[in-house]
TORVO-462876 format. One record per residue (C-alpha): residue in one letter; x, y, z. Coordinates in steps of 0.2 Angstrom, whole numbers, plus 5000, padded with zeros to 4 digits. Each point is the difference from the previous one (the first is absolute). Layout:
N
aXYZ...
//
This chain:
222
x505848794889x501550025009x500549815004x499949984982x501350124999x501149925015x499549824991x501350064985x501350065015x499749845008x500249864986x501850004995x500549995018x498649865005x500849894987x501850035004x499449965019x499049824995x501649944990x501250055014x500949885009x499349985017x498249984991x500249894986x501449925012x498249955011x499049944985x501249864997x500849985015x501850044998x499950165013x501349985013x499149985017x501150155008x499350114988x498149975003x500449995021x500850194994x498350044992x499049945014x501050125013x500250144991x498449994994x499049965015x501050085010x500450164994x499250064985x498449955003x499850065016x500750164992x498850014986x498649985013x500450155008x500250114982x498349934999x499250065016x500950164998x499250024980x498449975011x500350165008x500250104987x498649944989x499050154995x498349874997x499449885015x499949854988x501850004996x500650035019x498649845004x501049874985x501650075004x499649975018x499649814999x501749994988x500850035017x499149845007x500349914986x501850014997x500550005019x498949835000x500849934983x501650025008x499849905015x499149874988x501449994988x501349985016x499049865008x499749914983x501650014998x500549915016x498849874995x500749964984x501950025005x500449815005x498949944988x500850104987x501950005006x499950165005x501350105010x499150055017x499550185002x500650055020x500250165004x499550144989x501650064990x500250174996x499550084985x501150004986x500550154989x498749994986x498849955015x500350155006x499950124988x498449904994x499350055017x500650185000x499450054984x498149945007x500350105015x500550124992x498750034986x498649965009x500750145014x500050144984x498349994995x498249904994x500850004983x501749935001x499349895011x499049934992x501149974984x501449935011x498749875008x499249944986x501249884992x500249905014x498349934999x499849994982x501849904998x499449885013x498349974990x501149984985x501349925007x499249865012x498949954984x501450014991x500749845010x498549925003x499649974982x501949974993x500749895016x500849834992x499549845005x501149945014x500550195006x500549985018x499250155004x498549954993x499250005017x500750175003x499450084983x498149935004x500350105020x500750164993x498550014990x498950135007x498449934993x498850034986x499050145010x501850115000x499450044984x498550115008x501150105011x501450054983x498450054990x499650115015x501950075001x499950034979x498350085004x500650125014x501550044990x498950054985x498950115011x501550095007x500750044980x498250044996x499850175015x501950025002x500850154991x501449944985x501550045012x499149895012x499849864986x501950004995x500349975021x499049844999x501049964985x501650055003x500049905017x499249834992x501450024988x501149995013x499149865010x499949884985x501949975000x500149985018x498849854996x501649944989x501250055015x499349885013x500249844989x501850054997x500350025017x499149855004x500849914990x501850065004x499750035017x501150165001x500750065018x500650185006x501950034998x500949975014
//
């Protein structure tokens, strides 16, 4: 299969992205507030709304009607986890001692790129689309369970950690995307195969990228 494949690819990255900062810095609390208000704009805001539309445009190009029909309500779902994440985020933020979101801020660099390299993956073909899209959801399986089972006692952003959370049926919808991505290695030729790889190798280390821009909250040269 080839997920199992992209599991080894994966691995190494997954756990240098659980013990970076910004996550563990959630778990037990010592996060700067600054730094998740970053994640919640950029996030929300940009990257989310960007991976939407790499979704919807995979959809197009999705040779069988099942994958264009899962990679369809992606679209719905991430648009909708995104206004979720904002609004949950507003609710928590006096509680918490949270700095106040306001108006969107711009995207940052690694934002950017992050959102640029969906576009412009998903615009080349099914193939690097799909490879480029794929870590997204199984980091943030990985990752938000990740949390939920190694939060301290006492974390402040408990509350936020339990929120983030997108609930135990998520799991349905990554076993679909592992599903889909093993068709498409199964009836693609081999150059198509290396695309999907070759682009998820990529992806994976953007999922590093947007902690550490998170967490350093990085801004255009002046």
């Amino acid at each position: 299969m080839l997920h199992d494949e992209l599991r080894e690819i994966r691995d190494p990255v997954l756990r240098r992205v659980q013990d970076h900062p910004f996550w563990s810095g959630l778990r037990d609390g010592s996060l700067p507030g600054e730094s998740l208000a970053h994640f919640v704009q950029q996030d929300t805001g940009h990257l989310l709304p960007a991976y939407a539309r790499a979704l919807a445009r995979c959809a197009a190009l999705a040779p069988d009607d099942l994958d264009a029909c899962l990679l369809g309500q992606s679209v719905v779902g991430t648009l909708e986890a995104a206004g979720r994440l904002r609004e949950a985020y507003t609710g928590l933020a006096g509680d918490l001692d949270l700095p106040k979101l306001g108006e969107q801020t711009p995207a940052d660099p690694a934002t950017h790129a992050h959102a640029s390299f969906f576009a412009a993956a998903s615009a080349r073909s099914f193939h690097d689309g799909l490879g480029a899209l794929l870590p997204m959801v199984w980091f943030n399986a990985e990752v938000s369970d990740g949390l939920k089972r190694g939060v301290e006692p006492g974390s402040r952003y408990a509350p936020w950690i339990e929120v983030y959370h997108p609930g135990e049926s998520y799991g349905y919808a990554v076993q679909a995307f592992l599903d889909m991505v093993d068709r498409a290695g199964d009836g693609c030729s081999a150059r198509q195969r290396q695309l999907i790889i070759e682009q998820f190798s990529i992806s994976v280390r953007y999922e590093w990228a947007f902690a550490e821009c998170c967490l350093r909250r990085p801004s255009w040269p002046v």
